[in-house]
Backbone as CSV, one residue per row, in Angstrom:
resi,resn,N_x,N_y,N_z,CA_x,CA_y,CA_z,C_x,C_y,C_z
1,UNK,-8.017,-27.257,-70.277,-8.505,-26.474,-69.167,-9.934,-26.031,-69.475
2,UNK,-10.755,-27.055,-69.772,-12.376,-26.846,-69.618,-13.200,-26.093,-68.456
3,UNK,-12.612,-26.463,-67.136,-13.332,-26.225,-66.211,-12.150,-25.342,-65.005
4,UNK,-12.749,-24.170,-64.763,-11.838,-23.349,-64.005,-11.999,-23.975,-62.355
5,UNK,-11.891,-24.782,-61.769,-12.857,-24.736,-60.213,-12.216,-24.010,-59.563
6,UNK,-10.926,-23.122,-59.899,-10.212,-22.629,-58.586,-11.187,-21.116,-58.856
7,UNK,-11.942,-21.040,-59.469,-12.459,-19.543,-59.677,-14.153,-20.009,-58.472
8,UNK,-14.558,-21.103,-58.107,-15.796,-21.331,-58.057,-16.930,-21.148,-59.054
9,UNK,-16.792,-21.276,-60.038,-17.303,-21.148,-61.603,-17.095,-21.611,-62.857
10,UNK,-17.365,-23.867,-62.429,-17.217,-23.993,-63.588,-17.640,-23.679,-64.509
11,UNK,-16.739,-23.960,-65.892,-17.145,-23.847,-66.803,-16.822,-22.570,-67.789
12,UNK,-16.097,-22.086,-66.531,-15.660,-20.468,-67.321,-14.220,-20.788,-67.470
13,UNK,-13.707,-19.776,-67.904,-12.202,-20.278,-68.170,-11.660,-18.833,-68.147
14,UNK,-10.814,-18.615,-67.618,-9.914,-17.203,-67.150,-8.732,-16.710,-67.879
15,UNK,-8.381,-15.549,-68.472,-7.365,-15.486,-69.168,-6.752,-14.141,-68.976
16,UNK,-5.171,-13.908,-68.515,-4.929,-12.932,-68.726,-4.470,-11.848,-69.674
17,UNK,-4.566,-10.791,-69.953,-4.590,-10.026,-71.150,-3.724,-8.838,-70.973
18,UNK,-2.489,-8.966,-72.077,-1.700,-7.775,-71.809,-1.279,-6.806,-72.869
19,UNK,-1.808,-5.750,-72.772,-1.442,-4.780,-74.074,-0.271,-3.870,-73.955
20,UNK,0.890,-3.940,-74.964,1.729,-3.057,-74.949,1.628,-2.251,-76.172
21,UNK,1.905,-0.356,-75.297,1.560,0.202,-76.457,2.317,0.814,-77.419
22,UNK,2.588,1.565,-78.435,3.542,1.834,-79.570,4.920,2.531,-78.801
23,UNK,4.767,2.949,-77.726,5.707,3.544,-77.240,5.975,3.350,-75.842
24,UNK,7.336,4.022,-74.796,6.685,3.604,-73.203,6.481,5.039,-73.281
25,UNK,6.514,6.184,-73.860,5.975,7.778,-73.357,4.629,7.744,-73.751
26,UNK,3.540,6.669,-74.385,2.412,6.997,-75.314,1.424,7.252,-73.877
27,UNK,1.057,7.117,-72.862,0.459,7.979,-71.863,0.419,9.300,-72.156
28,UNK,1.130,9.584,-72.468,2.306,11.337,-72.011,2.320,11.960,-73.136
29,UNK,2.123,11.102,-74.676,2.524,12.393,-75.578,1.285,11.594,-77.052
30,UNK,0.275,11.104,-76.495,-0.609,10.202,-77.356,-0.750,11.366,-78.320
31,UNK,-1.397,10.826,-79.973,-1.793,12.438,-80.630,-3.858,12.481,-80.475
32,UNK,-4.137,12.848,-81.078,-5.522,13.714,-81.101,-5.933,11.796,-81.404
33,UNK,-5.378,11.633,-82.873,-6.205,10.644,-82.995,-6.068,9.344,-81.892
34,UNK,-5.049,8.501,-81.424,-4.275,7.932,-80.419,-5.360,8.205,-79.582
35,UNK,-5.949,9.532,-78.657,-6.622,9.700,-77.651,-7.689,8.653,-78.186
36,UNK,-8.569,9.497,-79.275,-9.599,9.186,-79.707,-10.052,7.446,-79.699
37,UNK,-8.752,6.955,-80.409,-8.799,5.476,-80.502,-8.702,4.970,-78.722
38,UNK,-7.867,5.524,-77.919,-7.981,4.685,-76.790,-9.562,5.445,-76.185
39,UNK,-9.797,6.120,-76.140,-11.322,6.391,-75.356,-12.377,5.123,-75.813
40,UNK,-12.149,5.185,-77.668,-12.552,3.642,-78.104,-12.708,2.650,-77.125
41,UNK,-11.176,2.433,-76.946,-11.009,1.334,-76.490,-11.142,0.682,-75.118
42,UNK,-11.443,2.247,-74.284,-11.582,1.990,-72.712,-13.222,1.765,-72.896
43,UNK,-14.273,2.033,-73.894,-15.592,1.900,-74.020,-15.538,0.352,-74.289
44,UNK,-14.923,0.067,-74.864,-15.452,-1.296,-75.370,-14.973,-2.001,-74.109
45,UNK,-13.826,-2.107,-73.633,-13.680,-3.259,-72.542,-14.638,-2.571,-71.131
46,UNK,-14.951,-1.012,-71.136,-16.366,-1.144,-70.380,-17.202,-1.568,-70.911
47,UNK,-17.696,-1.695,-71.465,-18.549,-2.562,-71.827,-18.635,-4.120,-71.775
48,UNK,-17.507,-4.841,-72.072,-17.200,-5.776,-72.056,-17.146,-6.068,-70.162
49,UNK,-17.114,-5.594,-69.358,-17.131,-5.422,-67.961,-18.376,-5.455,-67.716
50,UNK,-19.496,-4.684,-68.099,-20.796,-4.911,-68.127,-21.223,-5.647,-68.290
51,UNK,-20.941,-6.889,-69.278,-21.716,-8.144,-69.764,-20.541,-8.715,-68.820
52,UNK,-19.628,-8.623,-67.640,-19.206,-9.709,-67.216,-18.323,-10.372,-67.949
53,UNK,-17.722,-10.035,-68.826,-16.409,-10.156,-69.585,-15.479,-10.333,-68.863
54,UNK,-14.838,-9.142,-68.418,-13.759,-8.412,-68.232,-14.085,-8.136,-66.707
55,UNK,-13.102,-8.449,-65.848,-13.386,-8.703,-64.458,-12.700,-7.293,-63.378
56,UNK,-11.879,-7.436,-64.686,-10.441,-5.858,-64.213,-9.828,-5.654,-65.381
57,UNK,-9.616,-4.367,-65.449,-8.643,-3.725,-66.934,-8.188,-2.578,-66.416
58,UNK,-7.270,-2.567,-67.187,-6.717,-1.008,-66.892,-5.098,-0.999,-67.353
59,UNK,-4.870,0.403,-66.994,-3.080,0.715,-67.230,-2.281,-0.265,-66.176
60,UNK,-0.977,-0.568,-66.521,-0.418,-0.590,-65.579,1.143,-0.102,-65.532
61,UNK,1.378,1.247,-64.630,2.135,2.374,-64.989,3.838,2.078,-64.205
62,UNK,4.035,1.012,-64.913,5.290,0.538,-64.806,6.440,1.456,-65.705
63,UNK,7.136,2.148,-64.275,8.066,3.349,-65.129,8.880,2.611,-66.397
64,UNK,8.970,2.973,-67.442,9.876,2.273,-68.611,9.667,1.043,-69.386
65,UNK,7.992,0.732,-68.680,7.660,-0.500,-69.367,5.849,-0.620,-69.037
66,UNK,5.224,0.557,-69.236,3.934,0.675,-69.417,3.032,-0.209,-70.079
67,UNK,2.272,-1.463,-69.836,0.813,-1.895,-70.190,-0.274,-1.928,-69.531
68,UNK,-0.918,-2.454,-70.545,-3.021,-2.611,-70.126,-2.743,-4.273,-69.383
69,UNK,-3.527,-4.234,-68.392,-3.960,-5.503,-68.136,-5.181,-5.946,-68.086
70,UNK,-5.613,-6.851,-68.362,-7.276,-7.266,-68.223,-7.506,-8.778,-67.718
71,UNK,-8.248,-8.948,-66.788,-8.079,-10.065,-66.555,-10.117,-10.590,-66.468
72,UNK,-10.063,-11.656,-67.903,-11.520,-12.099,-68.653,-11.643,-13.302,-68.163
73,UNK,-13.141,-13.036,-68.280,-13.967,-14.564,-68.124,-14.746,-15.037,-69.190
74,UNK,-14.580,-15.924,-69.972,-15.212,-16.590,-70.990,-15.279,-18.402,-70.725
75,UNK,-16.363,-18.427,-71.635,-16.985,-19.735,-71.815,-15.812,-20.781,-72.557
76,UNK,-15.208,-20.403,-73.597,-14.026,-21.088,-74.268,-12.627,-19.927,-74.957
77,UNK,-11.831,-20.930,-75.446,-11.019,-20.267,-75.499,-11.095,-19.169,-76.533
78,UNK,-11.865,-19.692,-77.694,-11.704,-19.198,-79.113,-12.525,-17.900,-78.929
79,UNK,-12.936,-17.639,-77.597,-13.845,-16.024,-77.403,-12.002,-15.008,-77.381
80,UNK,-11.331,-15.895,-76.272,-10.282,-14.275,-76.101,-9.761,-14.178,-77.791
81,UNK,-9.282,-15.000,-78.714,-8.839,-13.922,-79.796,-9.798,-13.210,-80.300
82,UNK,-11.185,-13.437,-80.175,-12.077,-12.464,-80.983,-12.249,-11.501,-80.320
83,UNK,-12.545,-11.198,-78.802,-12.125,-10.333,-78.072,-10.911,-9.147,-78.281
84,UNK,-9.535,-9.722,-78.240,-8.748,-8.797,-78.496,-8.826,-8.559,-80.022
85,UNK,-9.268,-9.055,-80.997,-9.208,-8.882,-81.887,-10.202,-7.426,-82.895
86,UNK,-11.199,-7.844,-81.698,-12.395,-6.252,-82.042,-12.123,-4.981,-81.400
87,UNK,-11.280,-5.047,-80.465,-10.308,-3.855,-79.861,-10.145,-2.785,-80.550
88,UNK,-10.388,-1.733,-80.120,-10.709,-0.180,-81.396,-8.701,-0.320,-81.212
89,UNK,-8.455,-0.723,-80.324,-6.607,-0.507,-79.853,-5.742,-0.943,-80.678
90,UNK,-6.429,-2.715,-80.768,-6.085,-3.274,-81.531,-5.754,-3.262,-83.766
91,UNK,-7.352,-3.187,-83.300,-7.813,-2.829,-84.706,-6.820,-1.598,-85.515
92,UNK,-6.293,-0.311,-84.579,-5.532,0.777,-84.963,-4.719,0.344,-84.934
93,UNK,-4.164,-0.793,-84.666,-2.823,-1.033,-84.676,-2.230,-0.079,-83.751
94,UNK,-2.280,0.573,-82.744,-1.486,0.756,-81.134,-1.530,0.012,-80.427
95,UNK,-2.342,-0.754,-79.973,-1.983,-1.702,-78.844,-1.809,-3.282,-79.325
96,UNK,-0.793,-3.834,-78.983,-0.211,-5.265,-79.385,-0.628,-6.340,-78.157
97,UNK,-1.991,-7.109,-77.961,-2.417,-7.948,-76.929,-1.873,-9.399,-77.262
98,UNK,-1.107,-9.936,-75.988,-1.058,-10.909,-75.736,-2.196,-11.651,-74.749
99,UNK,-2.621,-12.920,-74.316,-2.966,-13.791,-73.835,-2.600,-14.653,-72.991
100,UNK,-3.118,-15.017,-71.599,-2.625,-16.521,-71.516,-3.727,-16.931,-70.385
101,UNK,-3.377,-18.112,-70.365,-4.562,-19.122,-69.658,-4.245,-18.711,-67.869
102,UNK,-5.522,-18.393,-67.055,-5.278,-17.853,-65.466,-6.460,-19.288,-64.716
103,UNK,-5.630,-19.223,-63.517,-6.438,-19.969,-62.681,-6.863,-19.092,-61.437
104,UNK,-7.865,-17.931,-62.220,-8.160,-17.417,-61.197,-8.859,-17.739,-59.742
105,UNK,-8.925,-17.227,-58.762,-9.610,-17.184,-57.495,-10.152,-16.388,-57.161
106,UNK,-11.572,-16.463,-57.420,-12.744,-15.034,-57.083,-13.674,-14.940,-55.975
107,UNK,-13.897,-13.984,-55.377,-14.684,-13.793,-54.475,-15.642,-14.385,-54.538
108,UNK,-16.331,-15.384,-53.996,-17.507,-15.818,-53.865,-19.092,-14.737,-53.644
């Protein structure tokens, strides 16, 4: 999957991104440090949104089964593990990201 065309942008390649976190109450009862690390971590994928990364991220507040979703645009594949991999989320070991290949469709 070299070339995305259902996005109108070859050449990019789309992937969706899902973080589950140490707990389903960790919204609700995170500690001092936990905050600290996710404020981290909402900076970096803003950021990563800024350079056009990251297209959408966020919670998604599924009662009893709470994750992050993000849905990225990169040039190849070997960007999303380094991506989730520099994650302040990650890196703390709270958030556990999976991957997978999207055929997105974007607004022109």
């Amino acid at each position: 999957m070299s070339d995305n065309t259902a996005s109108g942008n070859p050449g990019k390649m789309h992937f969706m991104l899902w973080s589950t976190p140490p707990r389903t109450t960790f919204s609700q009862d995170m500690t001092v440090e936990e905050r600290n690390i996710m404020h981290q971590h909402i900076a970096y994928w803003t950021d990563k949104q800024n350079q056009r990364i990251a297209l959408v991220f966020g919670p998604v507040r599924k009662p009893n089964d709470p994750h992050g979703l993000a849905v990225i645009e990169v040039e190849n594949a070997d960007q999303v593990s380094k991506l989730i991999a520099e994650d302040p989320a990650v890196i703390a070991g709270i958030m556990n990201t999976e991957f997978y290949p999207m055929m997105a469709v974007l607004p022109k």
